[in-house]
LOTINU-617402 format. One record per residue: x, y, z of N, C-alpha, C in turn. Coordinates in steps of 0.2 Angstrom, whole numbers, plus 5000, padded with zeros to 4 digits. Each point is the difference from the previous one (the first is absolute). Layout:
! LOTINU-617402
XYZXYZXYZ...
This chain:
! LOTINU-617402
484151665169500150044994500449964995499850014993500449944994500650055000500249954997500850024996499750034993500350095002500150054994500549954993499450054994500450004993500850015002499950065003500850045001500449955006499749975005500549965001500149944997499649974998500449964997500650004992499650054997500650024995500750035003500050035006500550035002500549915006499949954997500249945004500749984994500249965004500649974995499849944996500250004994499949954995500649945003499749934997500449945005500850035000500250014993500949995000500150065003499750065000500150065004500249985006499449965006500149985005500749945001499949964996500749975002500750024999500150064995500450055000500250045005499650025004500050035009500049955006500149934997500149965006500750005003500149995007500650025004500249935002499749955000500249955003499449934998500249945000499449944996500150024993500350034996499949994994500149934996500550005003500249924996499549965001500049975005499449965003499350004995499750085001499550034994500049964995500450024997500250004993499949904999500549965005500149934998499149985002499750035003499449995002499650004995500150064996499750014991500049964996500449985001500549944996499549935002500050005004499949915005499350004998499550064999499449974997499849954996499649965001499749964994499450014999499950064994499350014999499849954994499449975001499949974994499650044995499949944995499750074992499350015002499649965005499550025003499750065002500650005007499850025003500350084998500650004995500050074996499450034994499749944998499550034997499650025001499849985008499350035003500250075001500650025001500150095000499950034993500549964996499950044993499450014998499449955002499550004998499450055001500150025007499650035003499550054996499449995001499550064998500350064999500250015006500250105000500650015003500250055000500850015003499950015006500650005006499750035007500650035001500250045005500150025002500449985008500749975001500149965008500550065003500150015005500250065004500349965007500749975000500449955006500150075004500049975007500550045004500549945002500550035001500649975003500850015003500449955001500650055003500449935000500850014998500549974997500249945006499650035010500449965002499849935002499150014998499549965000500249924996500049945004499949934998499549994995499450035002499349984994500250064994500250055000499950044997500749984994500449955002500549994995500149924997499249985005499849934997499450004992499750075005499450014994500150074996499950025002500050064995500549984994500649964998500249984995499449984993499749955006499349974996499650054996499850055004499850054998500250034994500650034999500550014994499949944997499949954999500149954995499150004999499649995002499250014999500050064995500550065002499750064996500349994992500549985001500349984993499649964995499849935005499649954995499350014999499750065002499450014999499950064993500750014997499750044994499950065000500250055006499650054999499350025004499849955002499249985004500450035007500649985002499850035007500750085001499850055003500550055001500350015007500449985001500149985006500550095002500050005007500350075002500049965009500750045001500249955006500150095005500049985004500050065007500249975007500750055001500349985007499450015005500149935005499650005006500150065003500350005002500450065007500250074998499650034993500150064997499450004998499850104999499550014997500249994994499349984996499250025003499949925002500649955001499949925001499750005006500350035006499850015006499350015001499750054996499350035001499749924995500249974995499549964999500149945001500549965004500049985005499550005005500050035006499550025005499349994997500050024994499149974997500149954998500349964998500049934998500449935008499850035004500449945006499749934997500249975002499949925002499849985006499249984997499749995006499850075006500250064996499750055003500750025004500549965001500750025005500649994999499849954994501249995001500050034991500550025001500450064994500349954998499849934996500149964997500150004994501050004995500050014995500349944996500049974994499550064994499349995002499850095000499450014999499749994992499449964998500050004993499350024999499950084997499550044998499649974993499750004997499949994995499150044998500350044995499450044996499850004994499550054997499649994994500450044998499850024993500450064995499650075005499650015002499750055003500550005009500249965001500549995007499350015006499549954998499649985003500249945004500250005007500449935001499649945003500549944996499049954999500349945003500850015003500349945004500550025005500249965004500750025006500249925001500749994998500549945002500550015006500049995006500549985004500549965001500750005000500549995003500149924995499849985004500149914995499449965001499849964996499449965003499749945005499950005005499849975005500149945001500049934995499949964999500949985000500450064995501049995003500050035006499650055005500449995008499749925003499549984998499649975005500749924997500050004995500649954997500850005002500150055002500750055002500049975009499450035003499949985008500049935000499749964997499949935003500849954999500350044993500949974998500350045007499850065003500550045006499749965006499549975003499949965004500149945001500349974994500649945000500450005001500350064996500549995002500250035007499750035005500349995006499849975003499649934998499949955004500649964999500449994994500549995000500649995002499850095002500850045005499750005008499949985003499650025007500650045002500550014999500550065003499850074997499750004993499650065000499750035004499849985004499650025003499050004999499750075001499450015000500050024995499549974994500050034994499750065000499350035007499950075000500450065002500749965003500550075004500250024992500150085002500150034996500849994999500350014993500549984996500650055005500050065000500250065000500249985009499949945004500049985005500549925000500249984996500349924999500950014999500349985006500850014998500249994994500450034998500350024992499949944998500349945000500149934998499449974997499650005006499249964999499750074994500250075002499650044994500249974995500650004999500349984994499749964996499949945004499849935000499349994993499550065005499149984997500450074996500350054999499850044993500449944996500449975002500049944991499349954999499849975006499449974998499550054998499850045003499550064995500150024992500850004998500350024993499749914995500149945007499949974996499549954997499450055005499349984999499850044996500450074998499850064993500049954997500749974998500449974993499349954998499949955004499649945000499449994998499750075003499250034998500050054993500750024998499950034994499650004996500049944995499350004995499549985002499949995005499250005001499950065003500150035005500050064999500050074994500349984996500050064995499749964995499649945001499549994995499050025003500250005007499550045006500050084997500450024998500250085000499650004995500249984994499849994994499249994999499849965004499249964999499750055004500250045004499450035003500150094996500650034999500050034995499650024995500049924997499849974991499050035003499849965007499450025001499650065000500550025005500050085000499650054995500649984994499950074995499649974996499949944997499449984999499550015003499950005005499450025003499850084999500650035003500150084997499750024995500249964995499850024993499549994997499749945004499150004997499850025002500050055004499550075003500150064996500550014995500050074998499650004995499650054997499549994994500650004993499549964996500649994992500150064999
């Protein structure tokens, strides 16, 4: 089922959404901050054929959701007008009901969900969580680094199982393979976004 006119006008506008955030705001915000978009890659928004339509789902406690959806607010900015973005809590309705239609890979409640439609809310894209190329770059810096640590342990044993200390340990190396992968990571967000709605938008008639 697509995402209604009605739900998407009834979603929060970006500053709306950051104004009801409980916790990561800071972090957000420095994260908004920390783009570097070039005049490129903001002109490919501004430029756009048509205007469209992006619909985020997401929630304030989420990692990817306070890596990228920044990105997102700052896309909808540089794009002039071209994009109208409306943001909806994962874990409330109606986010929950369009959630469940948009899974990742058909199973995981994977956020930001990034919807993207026509001025008719015809919807002509779907963006998941972060792009493939930063976990697969993310995993191969976290397999070093427990080669590293062989007191770590199994890098497959789950976290939520590792004595306080050793947890301690790999969430600073996790924080500091985010820090490390940063722009190329939010220049990955950027590039497949930038493709997206391009693509998007050469489908809608003039």
């Amino acid at each position: 089922m697509a995402v209604t006119r009605e739900q998407f006008n009834n979603g929060l506008t970006y500053d709306a959404y950051k104004a009801q955030m409980t916790r990561n705001r800071e972090q957000f915000e420095q994260n908004e901050k920390d783009l570097q978009l070039s005049a490129e890659d903001a002109s490919a928004f501004s430029s756009l054929p048509q205007s469209l339509n992006v619909l985020a789902l997401a929630e304030d406690w989420c990692g990817d959701v306070i890596a990228n959806l920044p990105i997102i607010g700052r896309l909808e900015e540089a794009s002039a007008g071209k994009l109208n973005l409306r943001i909806h809590l994962r874990d409330q309705q109606p986010g929950e009901q369009i959630m469940d239609e948009h899974l990742n890979k058909g199973q995981y409640k994977s956020i930001p969900t990034v919807i993207v439609l026509d001025s008719d809310f015809n919807e002509v894209g779907v963006w998941w969580e972060r792009p493939d190329s930063v976990t697969k770059a993310r995993e191969e810096k976290r397999q070093a680094q427990y080669a590293q640590h062989p007191e770590w342990g199994d890098p497959n044993a789950p976290i939520a199982e590792l004595p306080e200390d050793i947890r301690t340990q790999v969430q600073q190396g996790a924080a500091t393979i985010r820090s490390e992968t940063k722009p190329f990571a939010n220049a990955e967000v950027v590039r497949e976004l930038r493709e997206l709605v391009q693509k998007a938008a050469a489908k809608q008639p003039a």
